[in-house]
Steps between C-alpha positions, in 0.01 A plus 500: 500500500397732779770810585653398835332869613175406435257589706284239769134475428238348755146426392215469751162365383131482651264291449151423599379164620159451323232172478592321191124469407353883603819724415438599888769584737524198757478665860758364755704336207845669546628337799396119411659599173837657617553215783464295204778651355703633820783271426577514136424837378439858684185537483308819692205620634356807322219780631197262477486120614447413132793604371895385476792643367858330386819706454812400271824567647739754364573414169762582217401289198097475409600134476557512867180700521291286304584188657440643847155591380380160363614346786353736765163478277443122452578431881269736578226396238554137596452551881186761394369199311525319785252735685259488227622828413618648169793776505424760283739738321269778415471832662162475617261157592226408231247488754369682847568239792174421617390755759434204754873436453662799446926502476615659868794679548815281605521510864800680538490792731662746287236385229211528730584880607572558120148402446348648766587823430397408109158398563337382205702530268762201645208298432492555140905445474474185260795620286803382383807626379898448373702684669840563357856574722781626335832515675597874495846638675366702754173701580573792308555310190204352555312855523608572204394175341157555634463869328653379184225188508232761531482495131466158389234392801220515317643331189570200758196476692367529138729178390430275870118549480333202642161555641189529283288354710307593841213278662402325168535813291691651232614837669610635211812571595798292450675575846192501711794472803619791410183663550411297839828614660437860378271519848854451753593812587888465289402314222637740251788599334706761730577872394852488431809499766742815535764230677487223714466725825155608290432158470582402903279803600183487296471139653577575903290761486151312373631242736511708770191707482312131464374481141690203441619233777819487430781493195377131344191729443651695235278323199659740302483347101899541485695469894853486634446104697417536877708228515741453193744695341269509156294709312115338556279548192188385609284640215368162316254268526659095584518377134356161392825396338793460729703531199354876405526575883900421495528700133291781667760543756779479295342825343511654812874414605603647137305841581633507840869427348380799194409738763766456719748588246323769334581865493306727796396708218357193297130612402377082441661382829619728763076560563519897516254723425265182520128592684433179799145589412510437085711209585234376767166587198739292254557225729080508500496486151739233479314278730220532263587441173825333501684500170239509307457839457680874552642562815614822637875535552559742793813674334311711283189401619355398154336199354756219384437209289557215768673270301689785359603595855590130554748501233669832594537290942667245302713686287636720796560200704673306240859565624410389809317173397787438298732551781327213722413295226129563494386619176408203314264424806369840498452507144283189475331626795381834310427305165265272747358812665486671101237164402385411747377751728590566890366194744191690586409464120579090522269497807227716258555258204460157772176640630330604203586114298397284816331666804654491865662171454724601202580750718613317775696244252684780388585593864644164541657455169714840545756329740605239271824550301308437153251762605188459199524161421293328743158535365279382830571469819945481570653223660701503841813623491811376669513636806897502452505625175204710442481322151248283353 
């Protein structure tokens, strides 16, 4: 059972609205969609009018959180379906809208300025991510939660990658996302805080000299909440399982817990002496290749097995998984990571046996509490349940 001090976790997920048939995004399709929904789940706009997101409550138990997220995901995937729309978890959309019909941003005025100032690039935003919230004491713990995560970033993003594919094409990169959101201003992981006054000016001061509208515009990989009293990790792609997305986040409330209670002095968590830039050219590396290969662990700035670096997050979290009651979750998580391969592999794998409409099977398939066994197209789900 859970410590009675364990921390709250929140998980928000995005998700693009695309044409069952095309992989497309469907223009316009957010609001029939979320007035669909309006009175069983909360369901949100997002940037573009082709998009939705869904947010669990706080949570203690990844029962709670799991439950929350099937439910929030089938009501939304039934009421998509009933737009002739197919919610897709991936990070990207298989396929360009057509130009004719291109997404538009969500008519929101603080979107619309956000975009006008953006130009072209809000009109290539078709990305989708997990974001994590982790309930922290106060802002200066969490500043020193976000240097200590510094570290471990790239091994994350690495983990979460979900987004092979861009307009019909392999990109070759597993986080294609990651490389998409690389072209907003913040989308990076920040040099590191001296204290939470550090923290508080660094962000009045690029909001008052205009480069960024205002504090919700800190797209910073790791954040202190604009609006919660969490740590935001905001680094991964939206995963195809709902089950890896809650097991995902439990990894990140045991490393918030880890750094929290670690020595100042602690060279694997306390983030010192860590470069934002060789953090920021791993989290590029990451995005590309996933676990499949080396990545580059910004401590010492050298080349690190990636499965080998996956052990040694798990192993320094393990008091702290054990604490909440996580670490048999975690565990079968890694083993499924370990054989499987990160989602953006799955997607790979789908593509190459049957074309576009594997693809899109897949896409549907992934909410389903038996993810893998459908083989074709998945049946409805209850829109009370979330299960088949």
């Amino acid at each position: 059972m859970p410590a009675s001090h364990t921390r709250l976790i929140g998980i928000e997920e995005e998700f693009a609205l695309i044409d069952p048939a095309t992989g497309a995004p469907v223009a316009g399709s957010a609001a029939r969609v979320i007035r669909d929904v309006s009175d069983e789940a909360p369901v949100e706009h997002e940037f573009l009018d082709s998009q939705v997101e869904i947010a669990t409550p706080p949570c203690e138990t990844a029962d709670q959180a799991e439950e929350s997220l099937f439910q929030l995901r089938g009501r939304t995937l039934a009421a998509a379906r009933n737009q002739g729309a197919l919610l897709a978890a991936t990070g990207t959309p298989p396929a360009a809208p057509d130009p004719a019909l291109v997404s538009h941003v969500t008519g929101k005025e603080r979107y619309l300025e956000i975009a006008h100032g953006a130009r072209k690039v809000a009109q290539t935003h078709y990305i989708n991510g997990q974001h994590v919230h982790v309930s922290i004491a106060g802002p200066d713990e969490g500043v020193r939660v976000i240097n200590g995560l510094a570290r471990w970033a790239p091994l994350l993003l690495a983990m979460t990658a979900n987004s092979p594919i861009w307009d019909g094409a392999d990109t070759g990169f597993r986080s294609w996302r990651h490389v998409i959101g690389c072209a907003w201003p913040l989308n990076m992981y920040p040099a590191q805080f001296a204290s939470v006054d550090d923290y508080d000016r660094r962000v009045d001061r690029l909001v008052r000299s205009g480069l960024i509208l205002d504090r919700g515009l800190v797209t910073w990989v790791a954040r202190l909440s604009a609006r919660y009293p969490t740590v935001e990790l905001r680094v991964a792609d939206v995963q195809l399982n709902p089950r890896h997305a809650v097991a995902f986040a439990l990894i990140v409330r045991a490393l918030v817990t880890t750094i929290a209670a670690a020595p100042d002095d602690d060279p694997q968590l306390s983030g010192r002496g860590i470069d934002a830039d060789e953090v920021n050219v791993s989290l590029w590396f990451a995005a590309r290749d996933g676990l499949t290969r080396t990545l580059v662990d910004p401590l010492e700035c050298r080349e690190v097995a990636a499965t080998e670096w996956l052990d040694e997050l798990v192993e320094v979290i393990r008091p702290a998984l054990d604490d909440a009651g996580d670490t048999e979750r975690v565990r079968e998580y890694v083993a499924d990571l370990k054989a499987n391969g990160v989602p953006a592999d799955q997607q790979r794998r789908a593509l190459a046996a049957g074309g576009l409409a594997q693809l899109l099977d897949l896409c549907e398939a992934s909410h389903l509490r038996d993810i893998g066994a459908p083989a074709g197209r998945a049946p409805a789900l209850s829109a009370g349940t979330g299960a088949r």
